[in-house]
N, C-alpha and C positions, 0 to 999 in steps of 0.2 A: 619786782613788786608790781601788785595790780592797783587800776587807778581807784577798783572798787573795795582794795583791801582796807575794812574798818581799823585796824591795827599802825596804819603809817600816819605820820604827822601830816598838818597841810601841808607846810612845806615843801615836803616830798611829793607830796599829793599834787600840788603845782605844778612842780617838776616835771611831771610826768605826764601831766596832763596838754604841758604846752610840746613839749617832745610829740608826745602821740598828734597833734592835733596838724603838727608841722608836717610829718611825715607822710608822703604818698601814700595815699588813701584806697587806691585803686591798680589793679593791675591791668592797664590797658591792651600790651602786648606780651607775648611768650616769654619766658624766661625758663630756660633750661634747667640752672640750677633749683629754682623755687619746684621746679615738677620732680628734681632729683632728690630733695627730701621728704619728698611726698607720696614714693616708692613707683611713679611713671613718667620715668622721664625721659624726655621726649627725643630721641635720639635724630632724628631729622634737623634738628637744629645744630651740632656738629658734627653731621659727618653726611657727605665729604667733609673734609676743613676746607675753612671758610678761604678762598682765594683774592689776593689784591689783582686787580685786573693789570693786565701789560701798563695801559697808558698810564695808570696810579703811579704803579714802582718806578716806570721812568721818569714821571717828573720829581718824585722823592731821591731816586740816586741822582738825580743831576743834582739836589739841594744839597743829598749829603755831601757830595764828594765837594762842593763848593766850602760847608760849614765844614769838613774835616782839612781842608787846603788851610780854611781861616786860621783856623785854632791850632794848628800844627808850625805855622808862621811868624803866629802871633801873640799865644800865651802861653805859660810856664807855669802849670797848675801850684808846681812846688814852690813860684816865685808871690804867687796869690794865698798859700795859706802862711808864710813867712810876714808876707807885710801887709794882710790883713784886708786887700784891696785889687779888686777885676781893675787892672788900667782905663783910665778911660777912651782910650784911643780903642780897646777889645772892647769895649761896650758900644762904641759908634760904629766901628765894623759891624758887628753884629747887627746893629740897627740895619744899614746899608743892606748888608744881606736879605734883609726882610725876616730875622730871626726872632723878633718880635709882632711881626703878624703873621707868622706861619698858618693858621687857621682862617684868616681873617678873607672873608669873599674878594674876589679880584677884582669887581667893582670899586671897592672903597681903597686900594692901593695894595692889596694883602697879598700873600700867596695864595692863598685859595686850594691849602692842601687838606687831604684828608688827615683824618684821626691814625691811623696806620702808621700815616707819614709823619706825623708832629711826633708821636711814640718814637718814631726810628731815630727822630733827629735828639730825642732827649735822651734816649738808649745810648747811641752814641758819644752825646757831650758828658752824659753821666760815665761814660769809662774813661775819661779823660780828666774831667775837672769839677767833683760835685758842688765845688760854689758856684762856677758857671750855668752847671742844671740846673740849681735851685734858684737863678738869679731868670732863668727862661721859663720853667716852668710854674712858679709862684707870681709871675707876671701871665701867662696863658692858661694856665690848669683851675688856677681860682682866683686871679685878679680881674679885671674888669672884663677883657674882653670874653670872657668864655657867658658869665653871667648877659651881658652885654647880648650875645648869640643867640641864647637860647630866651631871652625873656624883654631882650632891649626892644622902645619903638624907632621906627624908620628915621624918626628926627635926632633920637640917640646915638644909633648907629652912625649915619652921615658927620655926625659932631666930632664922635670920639675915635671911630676902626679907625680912619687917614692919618691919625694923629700917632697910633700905633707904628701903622704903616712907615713912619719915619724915622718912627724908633723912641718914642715915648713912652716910660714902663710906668706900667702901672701895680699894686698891689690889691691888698684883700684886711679889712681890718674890722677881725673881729672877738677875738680873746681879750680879757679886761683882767688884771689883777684877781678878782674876786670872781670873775666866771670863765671858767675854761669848757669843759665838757657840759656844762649846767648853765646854758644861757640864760634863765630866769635872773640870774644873781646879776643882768647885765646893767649898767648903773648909767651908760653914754645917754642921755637923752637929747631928742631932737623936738624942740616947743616949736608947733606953728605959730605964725605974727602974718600979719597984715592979709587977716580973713583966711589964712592957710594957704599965701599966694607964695609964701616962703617957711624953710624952718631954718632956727638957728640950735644948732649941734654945740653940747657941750659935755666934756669927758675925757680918759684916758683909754689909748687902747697899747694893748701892751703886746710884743713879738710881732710886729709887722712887718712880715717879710719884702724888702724892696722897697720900705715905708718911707726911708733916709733919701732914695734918690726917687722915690715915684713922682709922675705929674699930676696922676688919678688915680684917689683909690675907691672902692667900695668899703663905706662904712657901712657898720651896723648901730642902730639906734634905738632907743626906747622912743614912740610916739602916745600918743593918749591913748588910754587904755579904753576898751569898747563894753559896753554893756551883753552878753550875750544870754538869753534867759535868765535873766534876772542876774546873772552872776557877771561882773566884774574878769575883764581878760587883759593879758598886758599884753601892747603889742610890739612887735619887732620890724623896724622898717631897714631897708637899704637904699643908701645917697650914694649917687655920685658926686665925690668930693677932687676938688682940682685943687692941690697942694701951696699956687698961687692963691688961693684966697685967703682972703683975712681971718688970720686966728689959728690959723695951722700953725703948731708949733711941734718940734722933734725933741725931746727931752733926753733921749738916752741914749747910746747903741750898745746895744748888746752883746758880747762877747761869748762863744761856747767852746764845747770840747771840740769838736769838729765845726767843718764848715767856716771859716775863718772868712772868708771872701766874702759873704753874704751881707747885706746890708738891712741886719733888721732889729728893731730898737720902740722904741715908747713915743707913741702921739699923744700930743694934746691937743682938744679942739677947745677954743674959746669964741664961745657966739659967733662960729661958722654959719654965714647965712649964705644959704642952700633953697635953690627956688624950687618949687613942689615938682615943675617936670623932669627933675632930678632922680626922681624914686625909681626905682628899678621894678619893674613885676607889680608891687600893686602895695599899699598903704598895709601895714600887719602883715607882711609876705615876708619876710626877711631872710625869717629863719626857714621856712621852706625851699626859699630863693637857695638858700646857701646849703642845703640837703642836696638836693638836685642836681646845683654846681656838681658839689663832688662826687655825684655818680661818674660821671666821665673824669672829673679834674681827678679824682684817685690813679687814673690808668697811667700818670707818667712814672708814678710808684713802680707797678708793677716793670715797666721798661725802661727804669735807669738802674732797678736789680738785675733785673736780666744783664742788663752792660756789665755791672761790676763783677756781675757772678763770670760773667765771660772772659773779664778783663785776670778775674782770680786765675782762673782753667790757663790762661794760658802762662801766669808767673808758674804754679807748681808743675805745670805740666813740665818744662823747661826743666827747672829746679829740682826735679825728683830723677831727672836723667842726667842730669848733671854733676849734681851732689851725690859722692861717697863717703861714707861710713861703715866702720866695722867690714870691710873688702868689699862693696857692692854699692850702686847708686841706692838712694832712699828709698825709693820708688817703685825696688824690687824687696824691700821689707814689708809684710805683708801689714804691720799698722799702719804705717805711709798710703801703703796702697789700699785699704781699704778708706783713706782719707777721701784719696786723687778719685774711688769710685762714685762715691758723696757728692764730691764738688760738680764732677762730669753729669751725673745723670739728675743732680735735681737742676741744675743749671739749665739744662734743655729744657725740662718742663718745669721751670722758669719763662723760659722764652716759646714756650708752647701756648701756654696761659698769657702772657704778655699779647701775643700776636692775635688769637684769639679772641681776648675783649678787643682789641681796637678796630678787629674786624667788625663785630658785634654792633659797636658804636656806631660804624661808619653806616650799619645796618637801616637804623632809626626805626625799625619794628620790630626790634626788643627790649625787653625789660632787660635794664644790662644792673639794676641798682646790689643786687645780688653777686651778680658776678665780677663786679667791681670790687666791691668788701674784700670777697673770697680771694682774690688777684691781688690786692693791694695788703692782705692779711698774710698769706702762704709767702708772696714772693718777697716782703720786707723781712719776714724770720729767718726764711731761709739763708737772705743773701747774708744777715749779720753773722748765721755761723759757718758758710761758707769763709767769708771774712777772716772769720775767726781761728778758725780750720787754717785756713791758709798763712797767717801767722805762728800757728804751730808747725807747719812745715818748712818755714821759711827760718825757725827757730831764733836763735840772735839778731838774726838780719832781718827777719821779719821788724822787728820791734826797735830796730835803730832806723833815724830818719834815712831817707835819701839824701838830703845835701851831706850827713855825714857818711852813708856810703861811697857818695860822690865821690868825697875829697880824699880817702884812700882808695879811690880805684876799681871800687865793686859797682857791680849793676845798678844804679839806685831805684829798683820798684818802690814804690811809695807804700809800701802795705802796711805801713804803721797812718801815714795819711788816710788812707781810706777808713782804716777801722775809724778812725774816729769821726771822719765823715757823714757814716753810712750807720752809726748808730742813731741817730736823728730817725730814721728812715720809720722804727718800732712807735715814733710818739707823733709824729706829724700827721694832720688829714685825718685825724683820727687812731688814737694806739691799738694795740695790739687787745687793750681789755676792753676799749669799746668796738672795737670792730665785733667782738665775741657778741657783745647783746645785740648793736647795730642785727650783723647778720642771725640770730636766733629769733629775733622780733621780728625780721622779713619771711623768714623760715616758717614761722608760726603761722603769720598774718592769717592764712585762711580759714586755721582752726580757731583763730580768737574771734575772728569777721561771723563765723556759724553760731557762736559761744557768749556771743557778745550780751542780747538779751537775757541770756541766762543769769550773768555774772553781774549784770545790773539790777543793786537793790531795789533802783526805781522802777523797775519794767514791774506792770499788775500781773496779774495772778492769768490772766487768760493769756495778753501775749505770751508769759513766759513756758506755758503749755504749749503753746501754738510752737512756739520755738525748740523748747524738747523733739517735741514730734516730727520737726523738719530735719532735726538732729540726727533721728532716729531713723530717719528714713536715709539719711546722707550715707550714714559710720555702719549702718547693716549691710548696704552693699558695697561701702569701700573695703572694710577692715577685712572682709574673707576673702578679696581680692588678696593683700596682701601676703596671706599664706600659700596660694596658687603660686606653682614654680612658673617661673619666668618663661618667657616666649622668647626666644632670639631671633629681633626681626630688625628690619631695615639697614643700616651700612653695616652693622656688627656682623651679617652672616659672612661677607667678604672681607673680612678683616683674617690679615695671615698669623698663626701662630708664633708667639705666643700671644699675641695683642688680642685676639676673640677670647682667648679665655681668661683675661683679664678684663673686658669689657664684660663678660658674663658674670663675671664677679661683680662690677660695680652695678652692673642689673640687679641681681641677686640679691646683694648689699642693701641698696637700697630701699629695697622693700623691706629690709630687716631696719633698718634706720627707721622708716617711716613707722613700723612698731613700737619700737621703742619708743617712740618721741609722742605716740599717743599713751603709750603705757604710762609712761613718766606724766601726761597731762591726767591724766584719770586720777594718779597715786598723788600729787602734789596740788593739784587744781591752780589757783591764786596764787599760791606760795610758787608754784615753779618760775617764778620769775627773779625769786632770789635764791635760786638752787645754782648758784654761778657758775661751780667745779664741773655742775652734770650740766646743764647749757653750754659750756667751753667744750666740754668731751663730746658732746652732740655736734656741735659744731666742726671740729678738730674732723672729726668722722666725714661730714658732708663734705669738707675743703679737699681732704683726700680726695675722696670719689669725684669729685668734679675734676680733679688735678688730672686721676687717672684718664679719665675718658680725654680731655684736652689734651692729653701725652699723647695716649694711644693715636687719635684721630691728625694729631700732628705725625706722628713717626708712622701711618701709615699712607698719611700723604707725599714723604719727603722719599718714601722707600719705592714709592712707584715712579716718580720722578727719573729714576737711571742716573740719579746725578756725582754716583758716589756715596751717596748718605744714606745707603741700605743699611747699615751700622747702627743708625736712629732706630730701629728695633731692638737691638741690644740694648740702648740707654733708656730707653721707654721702658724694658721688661725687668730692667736692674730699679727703676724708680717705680715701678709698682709691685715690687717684689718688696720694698722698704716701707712702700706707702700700707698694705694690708696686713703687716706688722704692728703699726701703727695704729691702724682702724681694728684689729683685733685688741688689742691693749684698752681701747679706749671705750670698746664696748663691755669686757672688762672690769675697768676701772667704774665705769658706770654703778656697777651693782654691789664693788668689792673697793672702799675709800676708805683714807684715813680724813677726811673734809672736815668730817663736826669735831673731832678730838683737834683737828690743826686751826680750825676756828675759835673754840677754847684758848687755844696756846694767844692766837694771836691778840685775843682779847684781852688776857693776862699778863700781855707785854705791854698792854697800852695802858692797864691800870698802873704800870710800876712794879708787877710783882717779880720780875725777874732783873731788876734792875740792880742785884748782885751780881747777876753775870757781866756786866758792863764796869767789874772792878777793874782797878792796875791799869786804867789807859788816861792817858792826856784829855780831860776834857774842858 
């Protein structure tokens, strides 16, 4: 919905208004993917693929191989989701390590590694134990210190990294009962007292990961709301809050399907007084604060799938040479192995894209906000039906625990642990349905930034001419661009088959995307923003093509290498032979849906009317 649409309530109208208002506003550097649905995208920016320099990887293997000695030593993932609890002896290790200041400047006691390296180390612990990942990266990906980084002052930083550095977690709290994805609904308020030299915080926040053992978290707050042209704004602040202070109270813990180990549960703050050099970023900054965070804080997403999709490949790989049926291993039945092709090649470009944004990140002259969605969107789906996939392989044994494989004797993979794990992976940081708008609003931005005047019933009669006209002059020389066949230039002309002509396809593509996406704006105007089906399949389209190009430009870096992994050409041509399947379908589905008849239905369930078919059961 548009915030100019006369038809939506204020409420909504709110909603949206403070969304939009939060959100990066500017595109200050490159972003590859934003030029790929815009039908020029800018192939310079991956390829070559992007390389960690020698000194990098060596100081990241020397971490790993210290944090895999740890964790091999000293925790028992299967003993953590049984009783509910990371030991605390593997939680002060881990501190010792510096496992909780991996990112954190060497000055202030940290490690002082890159974005690349903190990826590898969560990659890693996520194929091993995902309450331990969740317990490291919901302390580093969006708990204080990442906000801290990128927005802390010099008197903050000094106060809080050392404290990290020794192994003090921190969280992130900011989901409330009544507002998840809609922080307007957020109820925590933070009252200045004494001339606004302090606030005191008072509220519930609910799902706080880490929130039961943190020292510091970052709350989010309602503060006084500001006047802006005449109209009334609410604002959203960020505290840092020290668990030590008065009025912190833990009310719940939480329990789920997965994740067992994880410590995260219901705060209460009660006249938390909080002194003003407490704020983070700036007074009504909160919720931009917390946008920002997870442009980068999404990328441990993208690299603890890549672990488990890895940690998958190697149960079935195993399993399908192993296991006979009907006179043959599994694995030589062609549905099995059409499974084992699935797992293998989106796995790689899994960890194609993984490697890729962190490189990006480590960049800091790109717009990664884009390419994080799409990373954190593609590689959480995928890993859940790899997952899933691989409990169908694993068939009985898949879906029996490990301690009872254990105790008669069988191999105990955990694959009935992980799935339940690794489904958290679709709703956290944002699910899978907002990732869809997230990345469609960023995708658009530039058409809406041109459109803007238009669509505003306040703009007078001359701007909005004035604005046409500029329009006009913009869309006459872009849109004939886009029927002009493609030029194949830059690292695509040495790219070895079949990987060029897969890259020429996502050229190609692209510029058909970027048709469509103005076709669909012209035919729907306003309204395209509740066109969800056809925004998701737009979407769905771009994720592909970026996936491809990240495969490709990874398997044609690993192939020149000599190292063995010429092979990564095969698994990159098997994954983009799947993925243009997919982006045909979905262009497709675009023009050819059952959306408004299944919109129907679904509204028809909600009045009750099929509340016949809900006879004969227990309710």
């Amino acid at each position: 919905m548009s915030i100019f649409d006369k038809n939506i309530s204020e409420e909504k109208r709110a909603s949206l208004e403070l969304a939009e208002e939060s959100r990066e506003q500017e595109w200050k550097y490159p972003s590859f993917a934003l030029k790929l649905f815009h039908g020029v995208p800018n192939w310079n920016l991956i390829f070559p693929f992007l390389q960690q320099s020698p000194e990098d990887k060596k100081q990241g293997d020397e971490f790993l191989q210290k944090l895999e000695h740890f964790l091999r030593e000293n925790l028992d993932p299967d003993e953590v989701d049984r009783t509910t609890e990371i030991p605390p002896k593997v939680i002060k290790g881990l501190g010792e390590l510096g496992a909780f200041a991996i990112k954190i400047p060497k000055k202030y006691g940290g490690l002082g590694l890159s974005q690349v390296n903190y990826n590898r180390a969560i990659h890693l612990v996520g194929s091993y134990c995902g309450s331990t990942a969740v317990l490291l990266s919901a302390h580093q990906s969006i708990g204080v210190p990442q906000p801290l980084k990128l927005f802390g002052t010099e008197e903050q930083k000094a106060k809080y990294f050392p404290k990290f550095a020794q192994g003090t977690i921190s969280a992130f709290a900011l989901t409330e009962p009544e507002a998840g994805s809609d922080p307007r609904n957020m109820s925590t308020i933070a009252t200045p007292i004494e001339d606004g030299k302090y606030f005191l915080i008072n509220g519930e926040k609910l799902w706080c990961t880490n929130g039961l053992i943190a020292g510091v978290i970052v709350v989010m707050a309602v503060t006084p709301p500001k006047i802006v042209k005449g109209k009334e704004k609410k604002q959203i602040t960020a505290f840092i809050v020290e668990t030590d202070m008065p009025g912190v109270e833990i009310v719940h813990r939480c329990q789920f399907m997965g994740l067992h180990g994880i410590q995260n549960g219901i705060l209460r703050f009660k006249n938390v007084k909080v002194p003003r050099e407490n704020i983070i970023l700036g007074e009504g900054e909160g919720l931009k604060l917390a946008l920002m965070t997870l442009n980068t804080g999404r990328l441990t997403l993208p690299a603890a799938s890549a672990g488990i999709a890895k940690w998958c490949l190697h149960v079935v790989r195993q399993w399908a040479a192993k296991r006979k049926q009907w006179g043959a291993v599994i694995g030589e039945h062609e549905s099995i192995a059409l499974k084992l092709a699935y797992i293998a090649s989106h796995t790689f470009a899994m960890d194609a894209v993984s490697i890729l944004t962190g490189m990006m990140a480590d960049d800091h002259k790109l717009d990664i906000r884009l390419e994080a969605a799409i990373a954190k969107y593609f590689c959480t789906e995928h890993s859940w039906s790899i997952v899933n996939e691989t409990i169908q392989i694993r068939g009985g044994q898949g879906y029996e625990s490990a301690s009872s494989l254990r105790q008669r004797g069988m191999i105990p993979w955990p694959v009935e642990r992980v799935l339940r794990d690794v489904r958290i992976n679709l709703i956290i940081e944002g699910t899978s349905e907002i990732m869809h708008l997230f990345i469609a609003r960023e995708a658009l931005d530039p058409h809406l930034t041109r459109m803007l005047a238009l669509l505003n019933p306040k703009t007078n009669f001359a701007d909005k001419l004035k604005a046409f006209l500029s329009i006009l002059r913009y869309y006459s020389l872009w849109y004939p661009k886009l029927w002009m066949p493609p030029v194949v230039i830059g690292g695509i002309n040495n790219l070895v088959e079949p990987l060029r002509r897969h890259m020429c396809y996502v050229q190609k593509t692209s510029k058909r995307l970027a048709r469509e996406v103005f076709h669909q704006m012209m035919i729907y105007q306003k309204k395209l923003e509740a066109k969800q089906g056809l925004l998701n399949r737009i979407v769905d389209i771009g994720t592909d093509l970026f996936v491809m190009a990240a495969t490709c430009s990874y398997a044609d870096s690993l192939s020149r290498q000599k190292e063995g992994k010429e092979n990564s050409v095969l698994l990159a041509d098997s994954f983009c032979q799947e993925a243009r399947k997919r982006i045909e379908q979905n262009f497709k589905d675009i023009h050819q849906n059952n959306d408004r008849r299944n919109v129907t239905i679904a509204r028809a369930a909600m009045k009750q009317e099929f509340e016949w078919l809900e006879n004969d059961i227990m309710k």
